[in-house]
N, C-alpha and C positions, 0 to 999 in steps of 0.2 A: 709636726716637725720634730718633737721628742722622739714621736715614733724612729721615724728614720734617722737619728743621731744613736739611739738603742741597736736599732741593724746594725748600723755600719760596724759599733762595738763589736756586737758581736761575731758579724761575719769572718770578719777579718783578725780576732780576738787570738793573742798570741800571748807566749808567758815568758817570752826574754829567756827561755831555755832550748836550746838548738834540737838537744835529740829527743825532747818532747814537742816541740814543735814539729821537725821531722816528720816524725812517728806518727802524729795528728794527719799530715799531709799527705800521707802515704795510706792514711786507714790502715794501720797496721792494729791486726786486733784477730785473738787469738775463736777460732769455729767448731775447733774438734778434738773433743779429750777423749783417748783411749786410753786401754793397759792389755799388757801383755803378760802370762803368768806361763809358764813352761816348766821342763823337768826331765832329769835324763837328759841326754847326748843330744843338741838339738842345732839349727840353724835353718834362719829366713833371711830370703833374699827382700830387700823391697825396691819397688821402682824407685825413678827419682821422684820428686817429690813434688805437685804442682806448687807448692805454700811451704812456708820453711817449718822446718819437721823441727821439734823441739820432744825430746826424748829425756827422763832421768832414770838412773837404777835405785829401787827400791830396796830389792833384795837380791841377795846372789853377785854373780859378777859373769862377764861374757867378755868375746873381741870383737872388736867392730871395725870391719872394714869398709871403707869407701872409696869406690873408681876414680882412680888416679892421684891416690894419697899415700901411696907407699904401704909399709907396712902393717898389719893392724893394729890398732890401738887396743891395750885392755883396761875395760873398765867395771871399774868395783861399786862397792856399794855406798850412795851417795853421788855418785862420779851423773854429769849432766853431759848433753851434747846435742848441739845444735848444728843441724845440716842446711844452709841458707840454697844453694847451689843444685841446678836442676842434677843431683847426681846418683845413681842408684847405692846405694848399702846393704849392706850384709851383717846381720849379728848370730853368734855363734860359742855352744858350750862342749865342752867335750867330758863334763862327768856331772854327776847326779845330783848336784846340787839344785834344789828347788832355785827358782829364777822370776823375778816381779820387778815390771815397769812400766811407768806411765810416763803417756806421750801428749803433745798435742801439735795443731797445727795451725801457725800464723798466717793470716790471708794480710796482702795486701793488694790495693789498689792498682786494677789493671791497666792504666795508662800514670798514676804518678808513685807507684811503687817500686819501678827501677832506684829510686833515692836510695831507697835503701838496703835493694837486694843486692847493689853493685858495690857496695863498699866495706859485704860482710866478707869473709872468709870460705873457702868449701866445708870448713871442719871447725869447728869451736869446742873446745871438750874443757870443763871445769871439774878438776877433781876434787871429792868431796872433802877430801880429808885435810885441805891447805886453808887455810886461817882466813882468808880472804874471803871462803867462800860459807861462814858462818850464815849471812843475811839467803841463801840463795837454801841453804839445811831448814832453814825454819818453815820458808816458802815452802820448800817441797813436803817437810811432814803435815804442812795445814792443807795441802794438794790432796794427800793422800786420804787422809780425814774425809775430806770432800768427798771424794770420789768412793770412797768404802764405807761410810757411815748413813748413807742416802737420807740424808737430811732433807727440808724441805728446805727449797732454791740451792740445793748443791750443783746444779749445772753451771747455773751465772754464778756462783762465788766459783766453781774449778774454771770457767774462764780465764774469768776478773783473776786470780792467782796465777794462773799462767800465763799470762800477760806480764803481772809483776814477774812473772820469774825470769821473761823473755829482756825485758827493760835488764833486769840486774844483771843477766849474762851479760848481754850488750859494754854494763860497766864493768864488769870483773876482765871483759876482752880490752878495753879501753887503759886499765890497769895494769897488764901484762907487759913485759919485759918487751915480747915480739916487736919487730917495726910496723907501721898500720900501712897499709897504700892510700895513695893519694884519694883522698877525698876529705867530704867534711868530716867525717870522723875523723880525720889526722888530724882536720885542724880544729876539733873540739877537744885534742889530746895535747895541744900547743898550747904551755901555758902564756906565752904573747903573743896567740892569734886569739883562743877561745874568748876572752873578753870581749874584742871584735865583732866575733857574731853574736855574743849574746846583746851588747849593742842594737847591731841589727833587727837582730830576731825581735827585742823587744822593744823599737820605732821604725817600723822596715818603711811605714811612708814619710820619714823624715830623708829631708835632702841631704843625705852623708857625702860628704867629699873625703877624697882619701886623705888631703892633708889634718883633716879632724877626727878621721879616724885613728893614723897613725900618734898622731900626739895624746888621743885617748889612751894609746898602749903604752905611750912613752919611746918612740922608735921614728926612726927620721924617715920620709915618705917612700924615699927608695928604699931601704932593709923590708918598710912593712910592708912593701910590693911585693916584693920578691917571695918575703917571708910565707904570705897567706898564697901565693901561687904555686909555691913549691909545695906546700901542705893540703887545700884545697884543692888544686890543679884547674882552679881559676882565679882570676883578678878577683881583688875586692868588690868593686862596685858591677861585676860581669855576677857574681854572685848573690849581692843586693837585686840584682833586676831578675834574676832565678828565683830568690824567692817572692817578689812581691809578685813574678807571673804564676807561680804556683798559689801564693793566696788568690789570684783572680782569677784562676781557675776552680778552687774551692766555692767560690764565692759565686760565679759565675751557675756552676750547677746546682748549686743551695735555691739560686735564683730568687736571693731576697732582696738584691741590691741591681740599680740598672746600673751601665755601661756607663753612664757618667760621673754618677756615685763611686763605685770602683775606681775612676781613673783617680778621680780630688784627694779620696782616700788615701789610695797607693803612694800620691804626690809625683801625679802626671801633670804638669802646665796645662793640657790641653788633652779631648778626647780623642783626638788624632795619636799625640805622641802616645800614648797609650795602646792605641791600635795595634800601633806598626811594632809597636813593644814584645806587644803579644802575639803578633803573627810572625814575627820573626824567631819564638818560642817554639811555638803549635803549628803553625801553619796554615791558622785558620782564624779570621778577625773575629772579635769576642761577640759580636752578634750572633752568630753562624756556631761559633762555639756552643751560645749557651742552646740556639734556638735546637742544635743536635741533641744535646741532653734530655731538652726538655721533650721533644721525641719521642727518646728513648724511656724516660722516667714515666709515659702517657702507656707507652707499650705493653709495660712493666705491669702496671697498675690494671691495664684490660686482662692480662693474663691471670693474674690472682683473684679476680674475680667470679 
């Protein structure tokens, strides 16, 4: 019985912080560090990108252009930029200045990684020289270290740092002047919705009702309807059942918890309401869901063998 009170923790184990939970849900998590070193007059096209390309300048400075973004951006040294958006780019020098960059590329998750490919931008550009962007200069010289001093485990720490670097961008965009579009990253930009979802995030199988949620923000039920709809671009509790179908989808292909387990957790009454929960999500009742997975993860395993 321990045992399975420890699963359930953990399965479903969230930190009451939205764009770390997110992120978790999404498997977002950084696969491929490169660099680029050039010289003289130079310029690469690149395709679009299947994984969001995350790019810094080291040395030199270039323009970067990207389809359907107007005109090119010039970035200098120190200057980051992140391409979330399946779109191709172009960087480009026209004098002899020697040129050094490293890149990397974030993979997410092929069925719950829209979360978070949909609510970035085509173009994210951090320029190095604004005050803001202190915590993101440190990251990238202990990147660089990594990658040029060929230490022993330099691949997992230039990850693991590109990931951090990928999180800080994230908040330096979050920080920005710009308007965000509708998603939950607006409404983790709200300072009386964000409390709301961290709420959430961290008791997602507690029975929230909106009039308890609003009075937690301090805001009478209709403003904090409206409020998390227009920033979200859905209801409160349409967003509560979003994410506990996405932990049951986690959970579900983890395949450490059954079907009944998950619904009690979640704070389903029953494993029916739960069903209809999730198929009205997926498309697909979390049996069938998980028994896909499990499939698939058998397939998996015959291959590498």
């Amino acid at each position: 019985m321990l045992e399975s009170i420890g699963c359930l923790r953990h399965c479903l184990e969230m930190e009451g912080d939205p764009l770390a939970d997110i992120l978790s849900l999404a498997s977002a998590h950084c696969v491929r560090i490169g660099c680029l070193k050039a010289g003289g007059s130079w310029a690469l096209r690149f395709p679009p990108p299947q994984k969001i390309k995350l790019t810094a300048v080291v040395k030199g400075a270039c323009w970067l252009a990207v389809d359907g973004e107007g005109a090119p951006l010039r970035l200098e040294t120190g200057d980051v930029f992140v391409v979330p958006a399946e779109r191709s780019f172009a960087g480009k020098v026209g004098v002899g200045n020697d040129f050094f960059a490293i890149g990397g590329h974030v993979a997410l998750d092929h069925d719950r990684g829209g979360v978070v490919a949909e609510v970035l931008p085509p173009l994210i550009h951090v320029d190095g020289s604004s005050s803001e962007a202190s915590t993101i200069r440190w990251l990238l010289d202990q990147l660089v270290k990594e990658v040029t001093a060929n230490r022993p485990g330099a691949v997992l720490a230039s990850k693991q740092l590109a990931q951090l670097l990928f999180v800080q961008i994230i908040r330096f965009y979050l920080a920005a002047s710009e308007p965000l579009t509708t998603g939950w990253l607006r409404a983790l930009n709200d300072a009386r919705i964000a409390p709301a979802l961290r709420l959430m995030h961290g008791q997602p199988g507690r029975a929230w009702r909106l009039g308890e949620l609003a009075k937690q923000v301090g805001m009478s039920r209709t403003s904090f309807a409206l409020r998390f709809k227009a920033s979200a671009g859905v209801g409160p509790l349409t967003y509560l059942q979003n994410l506990r179908v996405s932990l049951a989808e986690r959970g579900l292909r983890e395949g450490a918890m059954s079907v009944s387990e998950l619904a009690e957790s979640l704070g389903y009454a029953t494993d029916s309401a739960f069903s209809n929960a999730f198929k009205r999500k997926t498309g697909m009742a979390p049996k069938h869901y998980q028994s896909v997975f499990a499939r698939m993860d058998e397939s998996t395993s015959r291959r590498l063998r």
